[in-house]
DRENLUM-190147 format. One record per residue: chain; x, y, z of N, C-alpha, C in turn; residue number from 1; residue in three letters. Coordinates in steps of 0.001 Angstrom, whole numbers, always signed. Each point is the difference from the previous one (the first is absolute). Example, Ala and Ser with C-alpha at 12.3 -4.5 7.8 and 13.67 -1.06 7.14 Angstrom:
<pts>
   mol        nX        nY        nZ       caX       caY       caZ        cX        cY        cZ   seq   type
     A    +13190     -5690     +7800      -890     +1190        +0      +900     +1200        +0     1    ala
     A      -350     +1050      -720      +820     +1190       +60      -770     +1090      +730     2    ser
</pts>
This chain:
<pts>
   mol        nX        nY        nZ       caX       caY       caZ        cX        cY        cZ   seq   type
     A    -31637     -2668    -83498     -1116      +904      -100      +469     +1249      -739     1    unk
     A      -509       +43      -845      +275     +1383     -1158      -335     +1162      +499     2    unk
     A       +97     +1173      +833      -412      +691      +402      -687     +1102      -645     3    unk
     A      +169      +135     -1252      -633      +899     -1218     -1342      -623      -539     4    unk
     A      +186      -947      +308     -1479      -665      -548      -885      -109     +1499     5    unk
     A      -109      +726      +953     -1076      -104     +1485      -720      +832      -425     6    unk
     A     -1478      +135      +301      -606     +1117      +142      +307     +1114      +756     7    unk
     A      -637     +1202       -42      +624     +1003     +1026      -535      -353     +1060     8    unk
     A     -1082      -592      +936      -236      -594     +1271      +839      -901      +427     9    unk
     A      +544      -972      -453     +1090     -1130      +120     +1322     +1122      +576    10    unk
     A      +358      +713     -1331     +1002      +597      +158      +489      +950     +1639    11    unk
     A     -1855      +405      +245      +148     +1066     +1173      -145     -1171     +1153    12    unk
     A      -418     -1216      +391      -246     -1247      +540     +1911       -62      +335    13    unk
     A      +524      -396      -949     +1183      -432      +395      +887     +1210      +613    14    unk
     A      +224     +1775      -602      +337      +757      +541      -168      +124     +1013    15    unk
     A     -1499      +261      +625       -46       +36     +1767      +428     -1026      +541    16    unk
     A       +88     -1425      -576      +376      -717      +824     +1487      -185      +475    17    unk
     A      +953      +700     -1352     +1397      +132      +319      +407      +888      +965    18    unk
     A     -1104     +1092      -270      +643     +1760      +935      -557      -333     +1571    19    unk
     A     -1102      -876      -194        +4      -709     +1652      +533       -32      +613    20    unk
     A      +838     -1546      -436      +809      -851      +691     +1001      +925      +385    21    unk
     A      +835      +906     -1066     +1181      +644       -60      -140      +991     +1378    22    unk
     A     -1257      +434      -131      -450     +1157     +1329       +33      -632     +1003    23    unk
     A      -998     -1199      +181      -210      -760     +1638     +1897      -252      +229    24    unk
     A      +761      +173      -855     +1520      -200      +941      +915      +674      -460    25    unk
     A      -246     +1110      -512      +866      +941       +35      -489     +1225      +787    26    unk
     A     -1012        +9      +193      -311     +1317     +1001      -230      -668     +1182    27    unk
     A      +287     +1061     +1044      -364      -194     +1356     -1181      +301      +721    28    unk
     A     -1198      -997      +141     -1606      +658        -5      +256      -233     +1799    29    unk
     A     +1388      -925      +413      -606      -440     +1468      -754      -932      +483    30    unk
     A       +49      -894      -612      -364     -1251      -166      +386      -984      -782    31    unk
     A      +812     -1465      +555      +505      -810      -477      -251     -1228      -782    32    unk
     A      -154      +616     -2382      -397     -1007      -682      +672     -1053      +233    33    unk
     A      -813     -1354      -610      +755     -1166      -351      -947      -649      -950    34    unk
     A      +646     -1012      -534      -347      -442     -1087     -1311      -430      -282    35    unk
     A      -544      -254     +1027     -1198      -970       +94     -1002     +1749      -464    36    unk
     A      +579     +1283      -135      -915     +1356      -132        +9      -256     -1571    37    unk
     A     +1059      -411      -444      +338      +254     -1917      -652     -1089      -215    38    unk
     A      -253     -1528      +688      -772      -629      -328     -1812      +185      -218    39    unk
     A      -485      +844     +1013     -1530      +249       +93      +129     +1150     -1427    40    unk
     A     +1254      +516      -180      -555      +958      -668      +587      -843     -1253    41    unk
     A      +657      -447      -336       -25      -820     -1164     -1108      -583      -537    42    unk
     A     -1113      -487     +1122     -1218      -859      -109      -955      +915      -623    43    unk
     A      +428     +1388      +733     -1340     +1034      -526      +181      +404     -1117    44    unk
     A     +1159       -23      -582      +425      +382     -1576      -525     -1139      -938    45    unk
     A      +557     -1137      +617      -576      -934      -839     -1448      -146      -300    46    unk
     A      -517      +455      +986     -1890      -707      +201      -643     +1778     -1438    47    unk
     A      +556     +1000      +740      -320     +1034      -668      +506      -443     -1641    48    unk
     A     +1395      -255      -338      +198      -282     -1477      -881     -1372      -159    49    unk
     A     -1008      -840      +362      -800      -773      -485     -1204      +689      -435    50    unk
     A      -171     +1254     +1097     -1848      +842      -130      +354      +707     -1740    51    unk
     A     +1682       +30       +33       -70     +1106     -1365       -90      -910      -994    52    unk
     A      +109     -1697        -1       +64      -755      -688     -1401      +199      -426    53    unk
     A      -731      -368     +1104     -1872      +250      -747      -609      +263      -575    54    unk
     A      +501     +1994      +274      -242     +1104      -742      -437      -177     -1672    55    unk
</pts>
């Protein structure tokens, strides 16, 4: 995936989805992620980068 060629929605799609993950386990909110959390939210990135497909 060429990353210079995404639109800027794609581009901001995949950013939140990195600074997420990185947050749900590097900070301490007090409550214990696991994978099955990066999975729902993987799903919501994905379903959202299909709505921008539409567009």
């Amino acid at each position: 995936m060429n990353l210079t060629r995404l639109n800027l929605w794609r581009k901001i799609i995949l950013a939140a989805f990195v600074i997420s993950v990185v947050l749900m386990f590097a900070v301490d909110w007090g409550y214990h992620f696991h994978i099955g959390h990066v999975v729902r939210l993987f799903v919501g990135a994905f379903v959202l980068w299909l709505v921008v497909d539409r567009l």
